[in-house]
N, C-alpha and C positions, 0 to 999 in steps of 0.2 A: 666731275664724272656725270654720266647720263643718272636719270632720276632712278632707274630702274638700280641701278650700279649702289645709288647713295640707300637706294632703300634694303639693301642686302648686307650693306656693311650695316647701315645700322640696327640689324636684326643680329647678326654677329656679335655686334658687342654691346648689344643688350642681352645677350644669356649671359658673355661675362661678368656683366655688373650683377647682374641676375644672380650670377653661381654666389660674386662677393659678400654681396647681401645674406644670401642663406646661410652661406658659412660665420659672418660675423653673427647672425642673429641666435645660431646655434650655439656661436662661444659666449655670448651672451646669458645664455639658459644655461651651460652647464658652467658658468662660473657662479648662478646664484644655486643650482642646485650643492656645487660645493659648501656653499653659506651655510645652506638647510641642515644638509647632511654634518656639520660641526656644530650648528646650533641646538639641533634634536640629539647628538651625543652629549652634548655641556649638563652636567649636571646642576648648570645655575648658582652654583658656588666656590667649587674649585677655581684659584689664580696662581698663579707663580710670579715671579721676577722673572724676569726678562732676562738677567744675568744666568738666572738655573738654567737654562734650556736653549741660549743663543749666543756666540758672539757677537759681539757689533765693531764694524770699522768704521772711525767717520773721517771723510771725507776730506782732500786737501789738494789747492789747487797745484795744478806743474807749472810751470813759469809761461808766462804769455808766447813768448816765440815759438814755442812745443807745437801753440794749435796749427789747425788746418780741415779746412774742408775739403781736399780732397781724397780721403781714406788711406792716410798714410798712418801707421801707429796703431793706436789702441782706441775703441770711442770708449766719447768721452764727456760727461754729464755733468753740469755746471751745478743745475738744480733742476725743477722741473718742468721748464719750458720743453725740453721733448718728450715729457710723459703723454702716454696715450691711455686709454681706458685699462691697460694693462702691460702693458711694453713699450718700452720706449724707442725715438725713431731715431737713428744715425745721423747727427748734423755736422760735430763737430767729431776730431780725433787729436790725438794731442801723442806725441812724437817720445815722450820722457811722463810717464805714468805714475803715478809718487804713491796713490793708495788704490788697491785693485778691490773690485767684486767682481765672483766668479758668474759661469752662466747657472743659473737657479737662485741665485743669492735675491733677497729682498731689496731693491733700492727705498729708502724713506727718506721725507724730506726733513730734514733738518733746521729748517729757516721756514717761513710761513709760505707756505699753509703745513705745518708741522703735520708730519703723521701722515702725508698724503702718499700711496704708495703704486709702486711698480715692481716687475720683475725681471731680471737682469736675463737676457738669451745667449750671453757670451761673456769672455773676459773683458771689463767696464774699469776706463779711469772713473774713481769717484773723486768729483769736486768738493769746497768747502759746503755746499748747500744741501750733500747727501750721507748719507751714514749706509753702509752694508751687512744687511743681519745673515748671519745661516745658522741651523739648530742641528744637532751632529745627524740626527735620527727623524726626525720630527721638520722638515724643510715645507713639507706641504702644509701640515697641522697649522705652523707656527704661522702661516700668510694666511690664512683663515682664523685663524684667534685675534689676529690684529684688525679684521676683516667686521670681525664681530662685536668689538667694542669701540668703537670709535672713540667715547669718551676719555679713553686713555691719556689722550694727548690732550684735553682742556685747559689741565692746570700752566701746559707751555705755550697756551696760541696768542698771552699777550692781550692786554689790555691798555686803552688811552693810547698813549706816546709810547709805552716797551713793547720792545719788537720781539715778535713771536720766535724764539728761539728753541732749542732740545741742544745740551751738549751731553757727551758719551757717561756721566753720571747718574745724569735724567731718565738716559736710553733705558740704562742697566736697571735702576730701579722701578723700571713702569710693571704696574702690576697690569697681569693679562689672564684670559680667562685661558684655561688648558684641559686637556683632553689627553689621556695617556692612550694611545689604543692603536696596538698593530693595524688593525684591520683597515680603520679609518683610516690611517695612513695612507696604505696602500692604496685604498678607493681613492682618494682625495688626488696623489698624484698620480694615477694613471689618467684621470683627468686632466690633470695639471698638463700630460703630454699632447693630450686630444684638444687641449682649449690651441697651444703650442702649434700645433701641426695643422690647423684649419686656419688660424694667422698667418702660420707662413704659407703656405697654399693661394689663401687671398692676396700674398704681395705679390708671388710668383705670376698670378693671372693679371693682376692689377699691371703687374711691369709687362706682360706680353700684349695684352690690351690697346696700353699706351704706345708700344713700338709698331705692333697692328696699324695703329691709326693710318699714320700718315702713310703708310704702303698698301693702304686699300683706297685711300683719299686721289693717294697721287697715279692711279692702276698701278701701283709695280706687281701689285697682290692682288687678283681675283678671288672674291668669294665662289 
């Protein structure tokens, strides 16, 4: 297209990238203001088990012929090669689902890098490499206490030649630091939706963007 043409589309979808960026930057800041705000209520000594305050499901593969890439089924997470700074991306889905986590449920990894985590936005086959926490009351609390001790998972990441594992005994016993406290709650996942809805926001544009392209490339689409 004439120069004037190519200079319009790319002002176009430079506010989109533009919008992307402000929005990631923003879930950004309010997922460590979430940190803050659990870290300034922790008393610095209160822990629980894991087993008091959570179930855990871990994780088991469906039979190879199940999979499929193209969104047939249930997706579906091996380990954590589609984790993303907080959500994981759709690659695979698998047809016959053996262990489920719901949407909000914690994904963690199970196999190294132990303890690395994400959070589930839908119904999620879990593979052998992930375990799924939810706490009945406490779903936001509990991804910010895990958030805030990393060292939790030391004793399982494995040294020399043994390979860094967590099985569902390990899960249950990890002591974690805890916070009782409506309020927090509250605060914590109404953010949890705000972080939630400015992600999906940025795929929404990210996928119009990308379809934009080639129909402003090609004139079908005038700026």
């Amino acid at each position: 297209p004439p120069l004037e043409i190519q200079r319009r589309t790319a002002a176009v979808l430079a506010v989109l990238d533009a919008l992307c960026e402000a929005n990631g930057a923003l879930a950004h800041q309010l997922a460590e203001l979430q940190l803050a705000a659990f870290q300034a209520a922790w008393d610095g000594e209160t822990r629980v088990r894991l087993s008091e305050v959570a179930t855990v499901t871990m994780g088991q593969s469906p039979p190879g012929d199940t999979y499929n890439e193209i969104g047939e089924g249930t997706a579906f997470y091996q380990g954590t090669r589609d984790f993303g700074w907080r959500y994981p991306t759709r690659r695979v889905w698998t047809t016959s689902p053996t262990r489920i986590a719901h949407a909000g449920d914690i994904l963690v990894a199970v196999r190294a890098p132990v303890g690395k985590l994400n959070l589930a936005t839908e119904t999620t086959a879990l593979g052998r490499g992930l375990g799924g926490l939810r706490a009945s009351n406490r779903q936001a609390t509990l991804f910010q206490a895990l958030r805030a001790d990393a060292n939790v998972w030391d004793i399982h990441q494995g040294t020399g030649t043994i390979f860094a594992s967590i099985n569902k005994a390990g899960m249950l016993e990890l002591s974690i630091p805890w916070v009782e406290d409506d309020e927090l709650e509250r605060q914590l996942a109404t953010i949890d939706t705000a972080i939630l809805e400015l992600t999906r926001e940025s795929f929404s544009i990210a996928r119009a963007r990308d379809g934009l392209l080639p129909l402003l490339m090609s004139g079908k689409v005038r700026v």
